[in-house]
C-alpha positions as CSV (number, residue, x, y, z in Angstrom):
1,X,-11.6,-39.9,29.5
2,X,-9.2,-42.9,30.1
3,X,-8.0,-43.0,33.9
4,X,-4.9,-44.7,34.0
5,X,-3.7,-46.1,37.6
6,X,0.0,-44.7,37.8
7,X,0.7,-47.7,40.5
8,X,-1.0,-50.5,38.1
9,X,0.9,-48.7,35.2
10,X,4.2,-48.7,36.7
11,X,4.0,-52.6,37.9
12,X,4.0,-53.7,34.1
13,X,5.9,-51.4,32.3
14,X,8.0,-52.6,29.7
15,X,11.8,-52.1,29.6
16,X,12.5,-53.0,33.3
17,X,13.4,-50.4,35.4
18,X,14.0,-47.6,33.0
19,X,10.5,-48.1,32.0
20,X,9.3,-47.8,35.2
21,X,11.5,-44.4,35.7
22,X,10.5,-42.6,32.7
23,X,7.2,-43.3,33.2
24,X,6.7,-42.6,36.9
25,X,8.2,-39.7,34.9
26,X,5.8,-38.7,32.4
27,X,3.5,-39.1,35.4
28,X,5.2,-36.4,37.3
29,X,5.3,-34.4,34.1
30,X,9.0,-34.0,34.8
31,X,9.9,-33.0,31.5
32,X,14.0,-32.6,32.3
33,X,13.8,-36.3,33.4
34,X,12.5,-37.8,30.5
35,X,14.8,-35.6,28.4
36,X,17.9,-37.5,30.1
37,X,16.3,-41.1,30.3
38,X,15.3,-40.9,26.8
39,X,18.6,-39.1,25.8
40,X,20.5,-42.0,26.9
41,X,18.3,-44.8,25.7
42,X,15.9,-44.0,22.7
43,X,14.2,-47.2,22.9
44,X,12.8,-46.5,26.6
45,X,10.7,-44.1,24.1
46,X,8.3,-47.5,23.5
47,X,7.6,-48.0,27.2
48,X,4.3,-49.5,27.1
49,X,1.8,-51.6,29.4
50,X,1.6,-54.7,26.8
51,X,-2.2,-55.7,26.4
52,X,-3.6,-58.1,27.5
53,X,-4.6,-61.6,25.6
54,X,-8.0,-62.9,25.5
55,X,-9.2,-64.3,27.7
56,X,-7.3,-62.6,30.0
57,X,-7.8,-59.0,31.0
58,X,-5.6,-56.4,32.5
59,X,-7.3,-54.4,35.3
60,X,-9.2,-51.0,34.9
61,X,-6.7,-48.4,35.1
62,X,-3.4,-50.6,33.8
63,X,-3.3,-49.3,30.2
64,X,-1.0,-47.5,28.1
65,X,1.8,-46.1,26.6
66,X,3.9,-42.6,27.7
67,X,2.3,-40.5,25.0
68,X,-0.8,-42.3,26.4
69,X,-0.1,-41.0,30.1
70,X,0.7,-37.2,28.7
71,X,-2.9,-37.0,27.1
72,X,-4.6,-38.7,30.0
73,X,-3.2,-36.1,32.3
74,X,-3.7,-33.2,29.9
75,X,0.4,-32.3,29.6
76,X,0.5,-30.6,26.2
77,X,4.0,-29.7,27.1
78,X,5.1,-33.5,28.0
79,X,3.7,-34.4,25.0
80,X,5.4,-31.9,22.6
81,X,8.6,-33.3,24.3
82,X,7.7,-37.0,24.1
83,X,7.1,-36.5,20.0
84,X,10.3,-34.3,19.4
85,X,12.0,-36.8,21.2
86,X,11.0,-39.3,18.9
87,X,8.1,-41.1,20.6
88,X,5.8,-43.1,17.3
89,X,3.1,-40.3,16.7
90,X,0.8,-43.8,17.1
91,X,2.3,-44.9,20.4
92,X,3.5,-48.2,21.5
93,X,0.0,-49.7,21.2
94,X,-1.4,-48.3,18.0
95,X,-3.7,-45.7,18.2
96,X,-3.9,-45.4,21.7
97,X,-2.8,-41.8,22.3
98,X,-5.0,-40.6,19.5
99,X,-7.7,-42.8,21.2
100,X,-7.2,-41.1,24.2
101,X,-7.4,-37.9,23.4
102,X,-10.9,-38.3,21.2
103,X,-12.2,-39.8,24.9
104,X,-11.1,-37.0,26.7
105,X,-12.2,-34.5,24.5
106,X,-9.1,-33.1,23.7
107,X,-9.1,-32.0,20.4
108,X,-5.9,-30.3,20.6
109,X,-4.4,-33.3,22.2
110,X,-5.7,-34.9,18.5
111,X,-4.6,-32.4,16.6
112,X,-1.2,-32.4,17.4
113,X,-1.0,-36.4,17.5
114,X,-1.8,-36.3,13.6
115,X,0.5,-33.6,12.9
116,X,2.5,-35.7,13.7
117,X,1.9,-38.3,11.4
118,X,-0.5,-40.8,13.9
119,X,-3.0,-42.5,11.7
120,X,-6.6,-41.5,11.9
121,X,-7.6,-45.1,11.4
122,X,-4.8,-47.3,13.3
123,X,-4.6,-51.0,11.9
124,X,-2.5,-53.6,13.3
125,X,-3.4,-56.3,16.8
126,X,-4.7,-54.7,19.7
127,X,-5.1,-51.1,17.7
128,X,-7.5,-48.8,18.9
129,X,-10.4,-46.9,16.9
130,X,-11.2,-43.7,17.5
131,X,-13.7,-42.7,15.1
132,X,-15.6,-45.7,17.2
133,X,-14.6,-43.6,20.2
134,X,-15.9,-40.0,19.3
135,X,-19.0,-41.9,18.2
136,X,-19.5,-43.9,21.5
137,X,-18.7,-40.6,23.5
138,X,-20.8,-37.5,21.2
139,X,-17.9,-36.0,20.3
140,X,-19.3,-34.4,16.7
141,X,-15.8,-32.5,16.2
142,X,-13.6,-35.4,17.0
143,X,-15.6,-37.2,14.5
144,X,-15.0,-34.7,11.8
145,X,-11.5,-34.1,12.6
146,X,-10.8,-37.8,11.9
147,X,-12.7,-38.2,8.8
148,X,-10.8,-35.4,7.8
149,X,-7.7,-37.3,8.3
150,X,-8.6,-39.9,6.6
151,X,-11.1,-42.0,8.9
152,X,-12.7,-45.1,7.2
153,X,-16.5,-45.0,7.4
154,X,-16.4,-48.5,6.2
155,X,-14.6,-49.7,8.9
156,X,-16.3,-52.9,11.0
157,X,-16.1,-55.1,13.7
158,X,-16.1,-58.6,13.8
159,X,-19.9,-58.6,14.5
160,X,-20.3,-56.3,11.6
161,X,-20.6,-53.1,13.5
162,X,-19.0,-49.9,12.0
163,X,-19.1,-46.2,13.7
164,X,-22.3,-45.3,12.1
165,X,-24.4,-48.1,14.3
166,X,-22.1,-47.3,17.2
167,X,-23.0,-43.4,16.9
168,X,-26.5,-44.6,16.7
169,X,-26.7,-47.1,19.5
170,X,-25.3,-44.3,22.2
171,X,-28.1,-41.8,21.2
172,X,-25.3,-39.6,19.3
173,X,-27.4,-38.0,16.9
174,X,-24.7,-35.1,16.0
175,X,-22.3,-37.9,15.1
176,X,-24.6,-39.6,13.4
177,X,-25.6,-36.6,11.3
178,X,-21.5,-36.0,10.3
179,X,-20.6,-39.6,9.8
180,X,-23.8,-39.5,7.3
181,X,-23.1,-36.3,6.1
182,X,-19.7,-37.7,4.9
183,X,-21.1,-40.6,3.0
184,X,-21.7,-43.8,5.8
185,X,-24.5,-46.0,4.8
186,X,-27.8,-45.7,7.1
187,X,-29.1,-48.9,5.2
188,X,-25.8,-50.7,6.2
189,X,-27.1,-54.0,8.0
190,X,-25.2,-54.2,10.9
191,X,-24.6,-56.9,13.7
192,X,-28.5,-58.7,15.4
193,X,-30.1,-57.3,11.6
194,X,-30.1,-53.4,13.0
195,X,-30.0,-50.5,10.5
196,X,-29.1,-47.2,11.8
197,X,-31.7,-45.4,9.7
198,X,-34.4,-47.6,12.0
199,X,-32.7,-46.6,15.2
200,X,-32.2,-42.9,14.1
201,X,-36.6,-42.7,13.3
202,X,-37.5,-44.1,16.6
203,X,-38.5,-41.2,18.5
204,X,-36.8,-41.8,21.9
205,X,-35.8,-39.2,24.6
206,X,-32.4,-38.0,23.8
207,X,-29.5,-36.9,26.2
208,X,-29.9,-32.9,25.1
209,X,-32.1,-31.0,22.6
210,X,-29.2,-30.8,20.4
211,X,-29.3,-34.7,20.4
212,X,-32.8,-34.5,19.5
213,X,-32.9,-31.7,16.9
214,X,-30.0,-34.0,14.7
215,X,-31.9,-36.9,14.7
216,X,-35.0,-34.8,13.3
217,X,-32.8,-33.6,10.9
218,X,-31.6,-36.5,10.0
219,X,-35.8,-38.4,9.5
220,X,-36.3,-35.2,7.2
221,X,-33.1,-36.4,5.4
222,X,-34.0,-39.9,5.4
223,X,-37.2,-39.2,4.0
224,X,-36.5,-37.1,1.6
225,X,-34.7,-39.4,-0.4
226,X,-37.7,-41.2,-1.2
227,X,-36.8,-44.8,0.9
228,X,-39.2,-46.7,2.2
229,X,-40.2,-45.4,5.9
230,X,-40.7,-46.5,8.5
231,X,-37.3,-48.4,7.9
232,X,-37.8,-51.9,9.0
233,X,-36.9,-53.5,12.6
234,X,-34.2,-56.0,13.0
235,X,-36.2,-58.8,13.1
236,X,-37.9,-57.9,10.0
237,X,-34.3,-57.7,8.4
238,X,-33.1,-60.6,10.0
239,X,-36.0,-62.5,8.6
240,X,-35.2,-61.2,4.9
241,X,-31.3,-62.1,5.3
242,X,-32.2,-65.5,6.4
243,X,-34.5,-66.1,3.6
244,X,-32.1,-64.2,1.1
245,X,-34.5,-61.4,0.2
246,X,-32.0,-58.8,1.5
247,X,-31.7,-56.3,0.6
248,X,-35.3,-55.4,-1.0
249,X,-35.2,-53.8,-4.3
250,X,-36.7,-50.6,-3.0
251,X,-34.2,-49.7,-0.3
252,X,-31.6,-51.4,-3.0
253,X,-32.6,-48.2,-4.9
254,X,-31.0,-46.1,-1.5
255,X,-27.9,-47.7,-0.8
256,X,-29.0,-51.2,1.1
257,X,-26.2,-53.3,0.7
258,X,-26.0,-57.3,0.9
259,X,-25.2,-57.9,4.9
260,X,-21.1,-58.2,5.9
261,X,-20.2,-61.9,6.2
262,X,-20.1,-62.0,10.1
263,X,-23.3,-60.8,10.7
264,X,-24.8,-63.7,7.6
265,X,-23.2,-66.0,9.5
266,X,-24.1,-65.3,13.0
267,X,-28.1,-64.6,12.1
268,X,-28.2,-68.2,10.1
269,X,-26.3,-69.8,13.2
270,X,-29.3,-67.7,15.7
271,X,-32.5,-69.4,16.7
272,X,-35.2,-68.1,15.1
């Protein structure tokens, strides 16, 4: 769940001091006042902490946008007010409601956010990603929710990391299991030469049986295809990319794919 510092928020608000008063606002889920600050000046609507540029870093807790504030505290009712007053469906810094709501667990915070009209796959600078999200926090639903709406399974970082890795990586078996069920690529090389289909057959101790019982599921899947198994480790792969042998023709035959351009790039630069 994001945790949002209502003093850190308020000390870099956007719009001055109408920022600061409909936020402080939202905060106090003082519906009435929002409804006359925003009445009398729409654009206080886009109040916004602006983030932060690299290198620098805004502190834990100074983040966010007033739809962003309404899901962190769980105010269905100062959202509904904030959107039918007008308030971008994606917030101020895109994606970042929707984003919030996936990490918290609200689903019904989600839901209404893409009724709305948010995107389930926010693009532009500093946008969030919250398929990413409900993959790095187990959230099975969230993740199906957003493919629904339209979620890229594609989707990568700059080191060549997509959802599918990222669901992987945090031992989130179930989201694993939908993200494959909806067509992401287990034999996508991903960033340091990792495959999820060789982090999803090592048999580690999961967070809950549940956890455990959708990664067996998804070996039995895996293997049923026919692929080659045990799938092979990172450095095996990295090997193979660096050589230009990637991908082999027998896991060609199952959907291995030649390697994104960052993560080339990065494993030739590497030491062996």
């Amino acid at each position: 769940m994001m945790k949002l510092d209502e003093r850190l928020v308020l000390q870099a608000v956007t719009n001055g001091q109408s920022g600061r008063d409909i936020a402080a606002a939202v905060f106090a889920g003082d519906v009435a006042a929002v409804r006359r600050l925003a009445g009398g000046d729409a654009r206080l609507l886009t109040t916004h902490v602006p983030p932060a540029r690299y290198p620098d870093f805004r502190p834990d807790g100074q983040a966010g946008d007033l739809l962003t504030i309404a899901v962190a505290r769980c105010d269905g009712a100062m959202l509904d007010a904030l959107l039918a007053l007008g308030a971008a469906p994606d917030g101020a810094v895109p994606g970042l409601p929707l984003d919030a709501a996936v990490a918290g667990h609200d689903l019904a915070a989600a839901e209404r956010l893409l009724a709305k009209g948010a995107s389930a796959d926010p693009a532009g600078e500093h946008a969030a990603w919250p398929l990413r999200t409900a993959a790095r926090s187990a959230d099975p639903a969230a993740a199906r929710l957003l493919i629904a709406r339209g979620a890229r399974l594609d989707r990568l970082d700059p080191t060549g990391t997509g959802p599918l890795q990222d669901a992987v990586d945090m031992d989130s078996m179930r989201v694993a299991e939908v993200l494959i069920e909806a067509g992401a690529n287990p034999w996508a090389v991903g960033a340091g030469g990792a495959l999820p289909a060789f982090g999803i057959g090592q048999p580690l101790r999961l967070s809950s049986p549940a956890e455990e019982a959708a990664r067996e599921r998804l070996v039995a899947r895996l293997r049923r295809t026919g692929a080659p198994w045990p799938p092979p480790a990172p450095a095996e792969v990295k090997t193979l990319i660096r050589e230009q042998r990637w991908p082999p023709p027998a896991l060609a035959r199952h959907g291995a794919t030649a390697p994104p351009a960052a993560v080339v790039a990065t494993l030739v630069a590497a030491p062996r």
